[in-house]
C-alpha positions as CSV (number, residue, x, y, z in Angstrom):
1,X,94.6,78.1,118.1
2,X,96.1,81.5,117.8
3,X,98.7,82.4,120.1
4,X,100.2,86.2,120.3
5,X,103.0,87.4,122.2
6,X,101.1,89.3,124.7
7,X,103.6,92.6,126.3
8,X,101.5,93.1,129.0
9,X,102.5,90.0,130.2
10,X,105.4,89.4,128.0
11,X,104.8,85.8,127.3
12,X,103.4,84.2,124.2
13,X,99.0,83.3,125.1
14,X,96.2,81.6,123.7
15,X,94.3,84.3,122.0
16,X,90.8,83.9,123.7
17,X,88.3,87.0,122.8
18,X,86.2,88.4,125.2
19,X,83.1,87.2,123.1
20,X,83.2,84.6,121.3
21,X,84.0,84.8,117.0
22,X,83.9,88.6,117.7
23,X,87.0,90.9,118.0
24,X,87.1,94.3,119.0
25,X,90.8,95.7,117.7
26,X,92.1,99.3,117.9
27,X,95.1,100.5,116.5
28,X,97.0,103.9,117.3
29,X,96.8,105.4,113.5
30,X,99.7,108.6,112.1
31,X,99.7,112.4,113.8
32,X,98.8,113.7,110.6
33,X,101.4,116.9,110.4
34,X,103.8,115.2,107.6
35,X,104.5,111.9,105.7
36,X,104.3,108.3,107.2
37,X,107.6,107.0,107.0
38,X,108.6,103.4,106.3
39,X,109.1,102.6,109.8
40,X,105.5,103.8,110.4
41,X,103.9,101.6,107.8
42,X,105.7,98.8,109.1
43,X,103.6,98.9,112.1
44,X,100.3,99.8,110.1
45,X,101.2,96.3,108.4
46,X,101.3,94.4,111.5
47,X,98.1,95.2,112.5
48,X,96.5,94.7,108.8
49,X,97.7,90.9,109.0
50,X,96.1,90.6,112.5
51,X,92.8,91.8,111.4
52,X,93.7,89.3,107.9
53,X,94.6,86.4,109.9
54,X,91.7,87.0,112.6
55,X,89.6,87.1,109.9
56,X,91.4,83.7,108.8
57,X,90.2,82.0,111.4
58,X,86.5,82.7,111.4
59,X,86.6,85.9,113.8
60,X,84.2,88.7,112.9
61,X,86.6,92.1,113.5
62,X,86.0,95.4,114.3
63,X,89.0,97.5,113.6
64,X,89.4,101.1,115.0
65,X,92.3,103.4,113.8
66,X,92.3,106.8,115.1
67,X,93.6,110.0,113.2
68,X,95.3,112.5,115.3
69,X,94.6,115.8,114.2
70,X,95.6,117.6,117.6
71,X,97.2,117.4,120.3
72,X,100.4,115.8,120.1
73,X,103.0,117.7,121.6
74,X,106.8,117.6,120.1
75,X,108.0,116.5,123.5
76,X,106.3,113.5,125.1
77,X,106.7,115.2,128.6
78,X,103.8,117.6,127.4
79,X,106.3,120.3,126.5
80,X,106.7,122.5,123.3
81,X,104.2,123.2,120.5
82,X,101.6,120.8,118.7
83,X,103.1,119.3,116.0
84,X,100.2,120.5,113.7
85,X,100.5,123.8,114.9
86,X,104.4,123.8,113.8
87,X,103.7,122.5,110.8
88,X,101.3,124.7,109.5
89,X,103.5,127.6,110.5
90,X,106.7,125.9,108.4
91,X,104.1,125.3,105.6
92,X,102.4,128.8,105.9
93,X,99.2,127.1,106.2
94,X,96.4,126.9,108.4
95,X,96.3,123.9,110.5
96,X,93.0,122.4,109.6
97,X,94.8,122.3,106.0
98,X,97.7,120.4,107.0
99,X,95.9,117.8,108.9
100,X,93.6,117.3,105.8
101,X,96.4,117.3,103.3
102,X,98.5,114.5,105.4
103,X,95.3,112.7,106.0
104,X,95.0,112.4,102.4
105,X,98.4,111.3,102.0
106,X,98.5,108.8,104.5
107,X,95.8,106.9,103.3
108,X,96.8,106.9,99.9
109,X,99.8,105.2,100.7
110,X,98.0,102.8,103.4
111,X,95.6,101.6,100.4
112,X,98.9,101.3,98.0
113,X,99.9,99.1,100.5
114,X,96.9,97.0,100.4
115,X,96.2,97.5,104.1
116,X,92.7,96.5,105.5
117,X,90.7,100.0,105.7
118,X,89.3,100.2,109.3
119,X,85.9,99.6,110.3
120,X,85.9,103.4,111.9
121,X,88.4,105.7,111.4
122,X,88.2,108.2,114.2
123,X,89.7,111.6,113.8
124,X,90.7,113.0,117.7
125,X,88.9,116.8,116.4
126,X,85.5,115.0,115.5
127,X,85.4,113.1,119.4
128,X,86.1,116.6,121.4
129,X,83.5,116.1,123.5
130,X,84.2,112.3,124.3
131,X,87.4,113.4,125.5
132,X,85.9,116.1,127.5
133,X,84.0,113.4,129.3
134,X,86.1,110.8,130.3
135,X,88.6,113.7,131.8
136,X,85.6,114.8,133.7
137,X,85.0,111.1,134.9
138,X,88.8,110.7,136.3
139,X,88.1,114.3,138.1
140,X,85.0,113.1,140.1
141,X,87.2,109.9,141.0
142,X,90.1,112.3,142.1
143,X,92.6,110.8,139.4
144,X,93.3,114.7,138.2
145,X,94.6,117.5,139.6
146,X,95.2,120.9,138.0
147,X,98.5,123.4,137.1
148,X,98.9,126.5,135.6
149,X,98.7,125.0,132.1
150,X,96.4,122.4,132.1
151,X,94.9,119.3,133.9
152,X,97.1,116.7,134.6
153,X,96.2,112.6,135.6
154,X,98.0,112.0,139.1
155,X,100.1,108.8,138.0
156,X,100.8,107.4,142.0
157,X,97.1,107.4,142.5
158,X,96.8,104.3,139.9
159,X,99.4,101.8,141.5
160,X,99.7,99.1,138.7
161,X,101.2,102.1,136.5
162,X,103.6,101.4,134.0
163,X,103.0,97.6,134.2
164,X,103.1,98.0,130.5
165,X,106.4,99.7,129.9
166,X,110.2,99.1,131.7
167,X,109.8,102.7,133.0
168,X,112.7,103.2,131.6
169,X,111.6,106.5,130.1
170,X,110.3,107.6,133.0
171,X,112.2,107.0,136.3
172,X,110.5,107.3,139.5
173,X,111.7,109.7,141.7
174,X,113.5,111.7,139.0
175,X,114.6,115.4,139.7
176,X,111.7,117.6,138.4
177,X,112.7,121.1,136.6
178,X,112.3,123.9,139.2
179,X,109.6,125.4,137.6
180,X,107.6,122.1,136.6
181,X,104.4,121.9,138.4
182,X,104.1,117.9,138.0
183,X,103.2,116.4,141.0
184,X,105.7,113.4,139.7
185,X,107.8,113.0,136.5
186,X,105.4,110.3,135.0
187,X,102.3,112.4,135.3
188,X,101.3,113.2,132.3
189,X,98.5,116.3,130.6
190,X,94.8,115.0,130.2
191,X,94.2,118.8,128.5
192,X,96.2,121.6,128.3
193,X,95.2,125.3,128.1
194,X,96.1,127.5,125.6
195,X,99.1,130.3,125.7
196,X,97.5,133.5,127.5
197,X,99.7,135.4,125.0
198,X,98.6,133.0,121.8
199,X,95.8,132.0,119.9
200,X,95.4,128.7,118.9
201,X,94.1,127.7,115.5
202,X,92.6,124.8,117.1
203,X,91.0,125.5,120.8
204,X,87.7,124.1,122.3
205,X,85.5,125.4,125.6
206,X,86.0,123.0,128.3
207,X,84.9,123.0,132.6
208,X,88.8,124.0,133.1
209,X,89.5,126.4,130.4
210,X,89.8,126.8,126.7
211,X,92.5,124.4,125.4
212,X,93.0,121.3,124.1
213,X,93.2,117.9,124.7
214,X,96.0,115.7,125.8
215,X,97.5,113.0,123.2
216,X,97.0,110.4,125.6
217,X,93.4,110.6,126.4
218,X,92.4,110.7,122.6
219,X,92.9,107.0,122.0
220,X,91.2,105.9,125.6
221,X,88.1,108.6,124.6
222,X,87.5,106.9,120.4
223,X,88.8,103.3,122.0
224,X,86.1,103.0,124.5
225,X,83.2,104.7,122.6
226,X,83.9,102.5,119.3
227,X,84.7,98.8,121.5
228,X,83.4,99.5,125.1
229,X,85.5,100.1,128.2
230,X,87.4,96.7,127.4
231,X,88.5,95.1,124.6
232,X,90.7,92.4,123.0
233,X,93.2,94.1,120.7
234,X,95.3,96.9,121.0
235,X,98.8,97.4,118.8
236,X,101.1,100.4,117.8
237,X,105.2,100.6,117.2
238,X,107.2,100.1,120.0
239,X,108.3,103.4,120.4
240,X,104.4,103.6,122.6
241,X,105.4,100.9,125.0
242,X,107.0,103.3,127.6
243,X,104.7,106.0,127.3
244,X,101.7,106.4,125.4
245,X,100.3,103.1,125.8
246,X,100.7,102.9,129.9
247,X,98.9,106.2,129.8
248,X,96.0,105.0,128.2
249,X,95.9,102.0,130.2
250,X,96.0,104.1,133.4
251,X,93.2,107.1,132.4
252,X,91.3,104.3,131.1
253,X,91.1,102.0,133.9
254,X,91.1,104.3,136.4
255,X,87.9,106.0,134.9
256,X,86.0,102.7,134.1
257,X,87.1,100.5,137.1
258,X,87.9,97.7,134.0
259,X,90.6,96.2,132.4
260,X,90.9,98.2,129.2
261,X,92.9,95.8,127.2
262,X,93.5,91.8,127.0
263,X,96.2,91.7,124.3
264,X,98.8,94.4,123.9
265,X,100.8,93.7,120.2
266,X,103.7,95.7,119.3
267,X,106.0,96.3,116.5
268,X,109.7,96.4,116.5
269,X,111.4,99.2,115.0
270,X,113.1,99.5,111.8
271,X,116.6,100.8,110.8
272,X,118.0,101.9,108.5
273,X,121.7,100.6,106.6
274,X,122.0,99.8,110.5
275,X,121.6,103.2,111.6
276,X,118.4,104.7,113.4
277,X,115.8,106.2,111.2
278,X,115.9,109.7,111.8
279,X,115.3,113.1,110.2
280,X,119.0,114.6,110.8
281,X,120.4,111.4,108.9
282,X,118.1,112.3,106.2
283,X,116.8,108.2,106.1
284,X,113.2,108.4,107.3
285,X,111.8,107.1,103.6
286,X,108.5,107.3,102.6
287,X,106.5,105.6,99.8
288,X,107.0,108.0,97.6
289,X,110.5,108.1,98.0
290,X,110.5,103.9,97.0
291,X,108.4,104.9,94.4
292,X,111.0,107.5,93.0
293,X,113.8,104.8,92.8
294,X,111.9,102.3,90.7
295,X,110.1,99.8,93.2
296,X,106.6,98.7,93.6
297,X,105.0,99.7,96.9
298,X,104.0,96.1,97.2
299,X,107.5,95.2,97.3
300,X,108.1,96.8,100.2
301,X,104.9,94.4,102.0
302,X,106.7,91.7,100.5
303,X,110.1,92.8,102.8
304,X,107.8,93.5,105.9
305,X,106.4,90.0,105.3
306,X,110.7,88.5,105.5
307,X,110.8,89.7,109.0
308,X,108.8,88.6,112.2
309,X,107.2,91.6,113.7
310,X,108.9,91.4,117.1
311,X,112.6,91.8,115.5
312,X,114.2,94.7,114.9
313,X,114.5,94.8,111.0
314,X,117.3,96.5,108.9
315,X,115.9,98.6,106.0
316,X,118.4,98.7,102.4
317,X,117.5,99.6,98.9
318,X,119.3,96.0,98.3
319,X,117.1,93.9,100.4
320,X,114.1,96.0,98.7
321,X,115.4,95.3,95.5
322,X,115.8,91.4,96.1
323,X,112.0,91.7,97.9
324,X,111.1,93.0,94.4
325,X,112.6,90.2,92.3
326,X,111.0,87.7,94.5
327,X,107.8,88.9,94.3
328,X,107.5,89.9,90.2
329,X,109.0,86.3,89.9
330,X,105.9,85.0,92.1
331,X,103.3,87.3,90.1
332,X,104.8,85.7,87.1
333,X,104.5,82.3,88.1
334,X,100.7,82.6,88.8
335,X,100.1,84.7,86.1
336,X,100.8,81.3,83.8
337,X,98.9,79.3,85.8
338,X,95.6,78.1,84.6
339,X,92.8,78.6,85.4
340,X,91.3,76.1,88.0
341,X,88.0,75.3,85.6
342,X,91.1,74.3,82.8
343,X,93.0,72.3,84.8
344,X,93.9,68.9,84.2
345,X,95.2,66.3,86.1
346,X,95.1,64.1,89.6
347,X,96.4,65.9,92.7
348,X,97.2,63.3,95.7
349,X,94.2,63.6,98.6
350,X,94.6,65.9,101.0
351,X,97.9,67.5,99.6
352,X,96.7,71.4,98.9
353,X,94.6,70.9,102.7
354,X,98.4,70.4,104.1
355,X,100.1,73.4,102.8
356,X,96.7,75.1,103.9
357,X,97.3,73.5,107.8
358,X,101.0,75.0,107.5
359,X,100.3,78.2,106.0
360,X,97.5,78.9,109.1
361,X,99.7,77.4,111.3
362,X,102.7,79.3,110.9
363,X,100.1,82.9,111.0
364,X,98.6,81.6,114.3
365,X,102.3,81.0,115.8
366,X,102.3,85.1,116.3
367,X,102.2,86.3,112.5
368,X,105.0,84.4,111.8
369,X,104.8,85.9,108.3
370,X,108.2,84.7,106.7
371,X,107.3,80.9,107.3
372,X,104.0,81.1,105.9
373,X,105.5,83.1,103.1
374,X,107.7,80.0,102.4
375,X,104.5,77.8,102.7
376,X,103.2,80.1,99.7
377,X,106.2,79.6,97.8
378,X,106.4,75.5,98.1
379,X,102.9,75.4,96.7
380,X,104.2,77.9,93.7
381,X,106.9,74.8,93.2
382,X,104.9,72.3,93.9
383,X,104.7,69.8,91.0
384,X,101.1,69.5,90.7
385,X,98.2,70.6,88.2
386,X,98.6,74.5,88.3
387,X,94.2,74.9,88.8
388,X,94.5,74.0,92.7
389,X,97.8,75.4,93.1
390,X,96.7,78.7,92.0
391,X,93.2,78.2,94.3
392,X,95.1,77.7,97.4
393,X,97.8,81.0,96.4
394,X,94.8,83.0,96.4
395,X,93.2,81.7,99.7
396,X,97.2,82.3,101.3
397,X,97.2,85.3,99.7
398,X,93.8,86.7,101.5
399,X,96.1,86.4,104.6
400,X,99.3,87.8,103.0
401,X,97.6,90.7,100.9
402,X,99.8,90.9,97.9
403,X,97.4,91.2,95.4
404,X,98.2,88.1,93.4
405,X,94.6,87.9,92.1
406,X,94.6,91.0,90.2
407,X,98.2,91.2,89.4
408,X,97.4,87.7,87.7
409,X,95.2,89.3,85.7
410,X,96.6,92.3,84.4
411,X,99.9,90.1,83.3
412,X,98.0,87.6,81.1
413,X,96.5,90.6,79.7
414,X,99.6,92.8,79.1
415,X,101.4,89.6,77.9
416,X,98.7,87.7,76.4
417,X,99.3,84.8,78.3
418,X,97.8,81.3,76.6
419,X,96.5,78.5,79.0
420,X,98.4,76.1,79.0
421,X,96.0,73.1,77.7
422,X,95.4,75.4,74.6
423,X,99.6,75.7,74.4
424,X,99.4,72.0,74.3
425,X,96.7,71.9,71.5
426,X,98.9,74.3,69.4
427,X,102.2,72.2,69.9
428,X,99.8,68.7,69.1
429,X,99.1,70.4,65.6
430,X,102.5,71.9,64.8
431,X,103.5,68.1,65.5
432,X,101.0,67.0,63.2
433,X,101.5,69.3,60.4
434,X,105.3,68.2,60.8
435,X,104.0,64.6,60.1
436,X,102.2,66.4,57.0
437,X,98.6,65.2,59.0
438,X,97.4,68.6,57.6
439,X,93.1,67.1,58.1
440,X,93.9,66.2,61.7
441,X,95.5,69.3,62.6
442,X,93.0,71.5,60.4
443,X,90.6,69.6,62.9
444,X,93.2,70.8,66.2
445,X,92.8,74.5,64.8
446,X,89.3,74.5,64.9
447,X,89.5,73.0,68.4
448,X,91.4,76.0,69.3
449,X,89.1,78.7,67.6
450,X,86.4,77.0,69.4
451,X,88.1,77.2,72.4
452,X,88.2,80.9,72.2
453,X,92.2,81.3,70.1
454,X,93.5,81.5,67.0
455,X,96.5,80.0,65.4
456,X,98.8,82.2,63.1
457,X,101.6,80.5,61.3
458,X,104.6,82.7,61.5
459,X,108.3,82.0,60.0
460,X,109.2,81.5,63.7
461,X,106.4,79.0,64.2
462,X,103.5,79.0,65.6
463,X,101.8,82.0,67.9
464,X,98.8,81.6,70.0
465,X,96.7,84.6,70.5
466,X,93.2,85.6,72.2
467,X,90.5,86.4,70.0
């Protein structure tokens, strides 16, 4: 049974779908107006092993990740310019370019990752008129009322708000600015209208005004149209927990009359050397910039996968570099591995099905990755026949999403790696011609040929090669 730690309710639950062996799972995807940070793919991470180990377990899963392309404000009180809009005028491009050019970016680095790609990945310009909807739906209920710069959801109309968050960002009852039109602090913009003394690069027709839609109600609008007004699965950082997230529970609901979400997932946040990740520290790292200093992109999975989601984790170029060590000395273990066709010898009953218990059980214990990464490792170690050891890595590794498969293969290439029942063949003739047996090992080289090698006699012995 898989159990998540629910923070809706904040306890640990029995996942239970709303139908059954199919998941509906949406994940709050990058603002696409600069680089993904560490930190960022961190959470994207998270939510590939849920869809993994869901998929583990038999579950047929459809995965939404949104792209936002506009909207998001550089103050989460909707205050201050778009973010895409800055950007583009910092870049001296137009804005359609910069949310295409990070778009690009982001998802090469989420498939360098080996993240799951999404079953739809929504972009919050393509689902305008969604969004124009559902705002029109909490109007008719009387959830919205309107200021001089834009429409705004009325938070103390929907009770249960914030059940989500600490409301910690957001006290109740907090003095308002003078000239703040908010009927309360928490209430937040559902669309805003654009400058009277600015055009915007990006602007849409609406019943209220020409403007453009609120962050918030993106992710309800593509949620609902892609899973229906309720759904299992939703996940994101932390850093949505006090905000973002209660928002979309609140416009949602309140529009639909349903529970949006069952199971709310969230990832802690990373440092980093023990400080906050921040731009003015000059430590918000991005693939590229682990990429720079000599480590593989997959190292950097492998360090997400030493950490439980839930706790905080502590990014260094050490612990990357002893992620890295670990995991080229795990490709090259399997890579001299045999084949499970070539392997020889008895394995005790039901051996490989316990690691296999172990390994799920540790993923269905809330993605307790680092566990079932040590599961992985005691099969690597394991004393049996490599052919079932290596068939069970690559089941774990469906799950874990290292790549081991084709990094196998690419490392026997480069280093011509011999199996190691023709390795024994090779060392039976050099034993043989030793003895001066030169017939029967004649007879072991042609065994070997047959077999697909060849045998060169070199002052330094013996070397195997493929043919």
């Amino acid at each position: 049974m898989l159990r998540l730690y629910n923070s809706l309710s904040k306890k640990l639950e029995d996942f239970k779908p709303i139908h059954a062996l199919q998941v509906g799972m949406y994940t709050c995807g990058p603002t696409v107006y600069q680089f993904a940070h560490i930190g960022n793919f961190r959470a994207y991470t998270t939510s590939d092993i849920l869809v993994r180990v869901l998929r583990y377990n038999g579950y047929k899963v459809e995965f939404v990740m949104n792209i936002t392309d506009v909207g998001h404000l550089v103050s989460d009180a909707d205050t201050g310019e778009d973010k895409l809009e800055k950007s583009a005028k910092n870049e001296g491009k137009n804005v359609w370019e910069v949310a295409d050019f990070y778009t690009d970016a982001f998802l090469k680095d989420y498939h360098a990752l080996n993240l799951t790609n999404p079953s739809v990945l929504s972009k919050a310009t393509g689902h305008i008129k969604e969004q124009i909807e559902l705002i029109k739906k909490l109007e008719e209920k009387g959830f919205t009322y309107k200021t001089s710069d834009g429409i705004y959801f009325n938070t103390v109309k929907f009770p249960s708000y914030g059940e989500l968050s600490s409301l910690d960002q957001i006290k109740f009852g907090a003095r308002v600015e003078a000239n703040d039109e908010k009927k309360n602090p928490r209430d937040f913009a559902l669309w805003k209208f654009s400058p009277k003394d600015e055009k915007r690069q990006m602007e849409w027709k609406s019943p209220w005004g020409v403007g453009f839609p609120g962050w918030h109600i993106e992710c309800s609008a593509m949620s609902m149209k892609y899973l229906g007004p309720s759904f299992d699965i939703h996940t994101g950082g932390v850093d949505h927990k006090e905000i973002h997230h209660p928002n979309e529970i609140a416009q949602s609901e309140a529009a639909t009359g349903k529970k949006f979400v069952n199971y709310w997932i969230h990832t802690a946040f990373m440092q980093v050397n023990g400080q906050k990740m921040s731009k003015s520290l000059n430590n918000t790292y991005t693939l590229y910039d682990i990429e720079k200093e000599g480590f593989d992109v997959l190292a950097l999975r492998y360090l997400y996968l030493q950490t439980h989601y839930r706790q905080e984790m502590n990014f260094t170029y050490d612990a990357l570099d002893a992620a890295q060590n670990a995991y080229k000395k795990l490709a090259l273990d399997v890579s001299r591995f045999e084949d499970p066709s070539e392997s020889q010898g008895k394995v005790p009953a039901g051996i490989f099905e316990d690691f296999e218990k172990r390994f799920l059980d540790a993923l269905n214990d809330d993605l307790n990755t680092s566990v079932a990464l040590s599961v992985m490792w005691e099969v690597v170690k394991s004393p049996f026949p490599s052919g079932p050891k290596l068939r069970t890595l690559f089941k774990m590794d469906r799950v874990l999403g290292l790549n081991l498969e084709s990094l196998r293969t690419q490392l026997r290439k480069a280093q011509g790696i011999v199996p190691g029942h023709i390795q024994q063949l090779a060392e039976e003739r050099q034993h043989l011609r030793k003895m001066r047996k030169f017939n029967a090992a004649d007879q072991i080289r042609a065994k070997i040929e047959k077999l697909g090698y060849i045998v060169e006699d070199t002052k330094k012995g013996p070397k195997v090669l493929k043919k």
